[in-house]
C-alpha positions as CSV (number, residue, x, y, z in Angstrom):
1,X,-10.0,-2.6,-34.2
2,X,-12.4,0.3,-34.1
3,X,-16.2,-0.7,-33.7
4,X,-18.3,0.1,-36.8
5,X,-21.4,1.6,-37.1
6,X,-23.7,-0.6,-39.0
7,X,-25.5,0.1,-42.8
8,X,-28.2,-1.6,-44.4
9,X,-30.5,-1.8,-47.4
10,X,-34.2,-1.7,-47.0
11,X,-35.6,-2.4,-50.0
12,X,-39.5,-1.7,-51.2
13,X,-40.1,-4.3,-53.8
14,X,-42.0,-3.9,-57.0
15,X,-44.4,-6.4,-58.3
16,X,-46.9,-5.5,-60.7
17,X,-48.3,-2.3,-59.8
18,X,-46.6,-2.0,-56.5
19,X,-43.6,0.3,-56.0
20,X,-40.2,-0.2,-55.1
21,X,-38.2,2.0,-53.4
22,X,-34.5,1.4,-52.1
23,X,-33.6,2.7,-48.8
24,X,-30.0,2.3,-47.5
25,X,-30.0,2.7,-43.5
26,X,-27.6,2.9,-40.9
27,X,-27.1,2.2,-37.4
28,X,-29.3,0.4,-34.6
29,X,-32.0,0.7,-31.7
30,X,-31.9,4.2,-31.4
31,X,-29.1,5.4,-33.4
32,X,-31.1,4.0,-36.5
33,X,-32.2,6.1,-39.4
34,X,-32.2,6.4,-43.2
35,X,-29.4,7.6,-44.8
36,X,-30.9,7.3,-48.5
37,X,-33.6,6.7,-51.3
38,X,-33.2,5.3,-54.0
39,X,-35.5,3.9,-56.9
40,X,-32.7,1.2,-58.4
41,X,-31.3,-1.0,-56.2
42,X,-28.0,-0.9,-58.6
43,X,-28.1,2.9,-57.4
44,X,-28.1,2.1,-54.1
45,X,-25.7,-0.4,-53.9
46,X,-23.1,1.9,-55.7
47,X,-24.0,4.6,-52.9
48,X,-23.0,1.9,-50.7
49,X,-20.2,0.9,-52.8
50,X,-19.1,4.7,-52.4
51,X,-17.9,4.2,-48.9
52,X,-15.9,1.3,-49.5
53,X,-12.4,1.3,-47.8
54,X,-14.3,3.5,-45.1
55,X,-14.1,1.6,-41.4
56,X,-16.8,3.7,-40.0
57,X,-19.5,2.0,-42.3
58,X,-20.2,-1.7,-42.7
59,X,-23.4,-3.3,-44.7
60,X,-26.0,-5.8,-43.0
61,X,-28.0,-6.7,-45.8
62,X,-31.5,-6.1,-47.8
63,X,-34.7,-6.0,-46.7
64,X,-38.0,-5.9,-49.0
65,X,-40.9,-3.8,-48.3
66,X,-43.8,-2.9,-50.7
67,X,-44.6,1.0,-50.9
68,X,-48.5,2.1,-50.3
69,X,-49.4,-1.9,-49.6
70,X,-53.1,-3.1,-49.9
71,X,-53.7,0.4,-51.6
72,X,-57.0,-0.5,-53.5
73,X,-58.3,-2.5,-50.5
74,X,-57.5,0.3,-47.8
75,X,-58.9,3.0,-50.4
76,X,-62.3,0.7,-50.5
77,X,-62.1,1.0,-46.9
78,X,-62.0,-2.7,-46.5
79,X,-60.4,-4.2,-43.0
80,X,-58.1,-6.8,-42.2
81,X,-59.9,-10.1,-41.2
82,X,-58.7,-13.5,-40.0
83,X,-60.6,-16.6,-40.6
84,X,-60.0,-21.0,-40.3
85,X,-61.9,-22.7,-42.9
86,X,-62.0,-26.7,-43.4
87,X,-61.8,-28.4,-47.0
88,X,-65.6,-28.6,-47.2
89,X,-66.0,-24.7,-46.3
90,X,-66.9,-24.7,-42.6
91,X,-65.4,-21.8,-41.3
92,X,-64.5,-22.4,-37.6
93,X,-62.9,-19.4,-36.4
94,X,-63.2,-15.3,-38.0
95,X,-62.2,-11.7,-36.5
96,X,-61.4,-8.7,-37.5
97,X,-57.9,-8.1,-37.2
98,X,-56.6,-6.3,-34.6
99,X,-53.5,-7.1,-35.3
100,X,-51.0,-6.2,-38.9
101,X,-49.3,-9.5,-38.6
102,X,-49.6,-11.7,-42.1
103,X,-51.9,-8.6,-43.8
104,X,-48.6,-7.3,-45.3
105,X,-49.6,-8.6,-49.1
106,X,-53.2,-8.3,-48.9
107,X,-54.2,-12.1,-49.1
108,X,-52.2,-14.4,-47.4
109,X,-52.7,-18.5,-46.9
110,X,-51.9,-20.7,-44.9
111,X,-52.8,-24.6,-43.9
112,X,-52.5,-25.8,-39.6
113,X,-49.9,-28.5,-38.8
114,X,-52.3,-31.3,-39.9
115,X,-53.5,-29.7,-42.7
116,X,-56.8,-29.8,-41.7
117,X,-57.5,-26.9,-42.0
118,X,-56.8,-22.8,-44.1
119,X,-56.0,-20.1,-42.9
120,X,-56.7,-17.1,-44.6
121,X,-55.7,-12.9,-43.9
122,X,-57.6,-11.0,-46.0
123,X,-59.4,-7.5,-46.3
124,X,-63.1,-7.7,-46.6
125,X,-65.5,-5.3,-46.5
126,X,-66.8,-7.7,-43.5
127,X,-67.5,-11.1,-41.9
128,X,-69.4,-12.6,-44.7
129,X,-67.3,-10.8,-47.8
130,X,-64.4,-12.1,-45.8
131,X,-65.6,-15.7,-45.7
132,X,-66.6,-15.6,-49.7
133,X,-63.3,-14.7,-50.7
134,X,-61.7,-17.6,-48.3
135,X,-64.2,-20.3,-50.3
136,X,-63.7,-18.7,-53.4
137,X,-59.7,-19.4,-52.9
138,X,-60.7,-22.8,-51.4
139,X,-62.8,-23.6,-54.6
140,X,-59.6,-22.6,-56.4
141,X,-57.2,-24.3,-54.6
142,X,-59.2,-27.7,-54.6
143,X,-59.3,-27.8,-58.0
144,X,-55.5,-27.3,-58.4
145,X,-55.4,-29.9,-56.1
146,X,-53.1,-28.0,-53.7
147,X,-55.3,-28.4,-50.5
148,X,-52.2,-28.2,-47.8
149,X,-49.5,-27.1,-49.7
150,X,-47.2,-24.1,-49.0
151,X,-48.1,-20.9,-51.8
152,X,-51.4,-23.1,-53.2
153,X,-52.4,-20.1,-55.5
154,X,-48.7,-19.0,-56.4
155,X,-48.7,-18.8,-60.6
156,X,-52.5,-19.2,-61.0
């Protein structure tokens, strides 16, 4: 059997405002690239549909990305900060970002093994905007009684 060349969705999700666009790629490493753009993922999937029957292209899967992400913040020129706050606000650790990783969504939480502890990735216009908007989502996360939990804000 021949060897196949690979093919897979990327997808650009919509939620709310934000755009999705549906990109069907192909190939690996260096051989990747884009073969289309859609904005329906039922439009991609019949391009990919199209090819059916062919042996030279084989399907991997979807993947979700958000188009122009953290648009309003990055337009505010806001940066990406970091920060470790306890359940009665003491923030213990906060930096600027220097790195992309969990700033894909804007705001994103998180609670340490124990549970001790938030962790919050937001964009702030600096340190001390970045530490009102952790307590404000502490404050709001208290009172949902959701200290710990994975998603505490998701719905509300």
């Amino acid at each position: 059997m021949p060897k196949v060349k690979t093919k897979k969705i990327l997808i650009i999700k919509t939620n709310n405002k934000m755009k999705t666009m549906y990109v069907v790629t192909s190939g690996s490493y260096s051989d990747y690239g884009i073969d289309a753009i859609f904005d329906t993922k039922e439009l991609a999937q019949k391009f990919i549909d199209s090819f059916k029957g062919n042996s030279y292209n084989e399907f991997n899967g979807i993947e979700e990305f958000i188009l122009n992400p953290n648009e309003l913040d990055l337009k505010a020129n806001r940066k990406p900060f970091s920060l470790r706050m306890d359940v009665k606000g003491n923030v213990t650790e906060i930096e600027q970002s220097s790195s992309a990783y969990g700033h894909k969504y804007g705001l994103e939480i998180s609670f340490t093994y124990k549970k001790d502890y938030m962790n919050i990735k937001c964009y702030a216009d600096d340190d001390i905007h970045a530490v009102k908007i952790a307590n404000e989502k502490r404050t709001q996360i208290l009172a949902l009684n959701r200290w710990g939990e994975n998603n505490p804000l998701l719905g509300h």
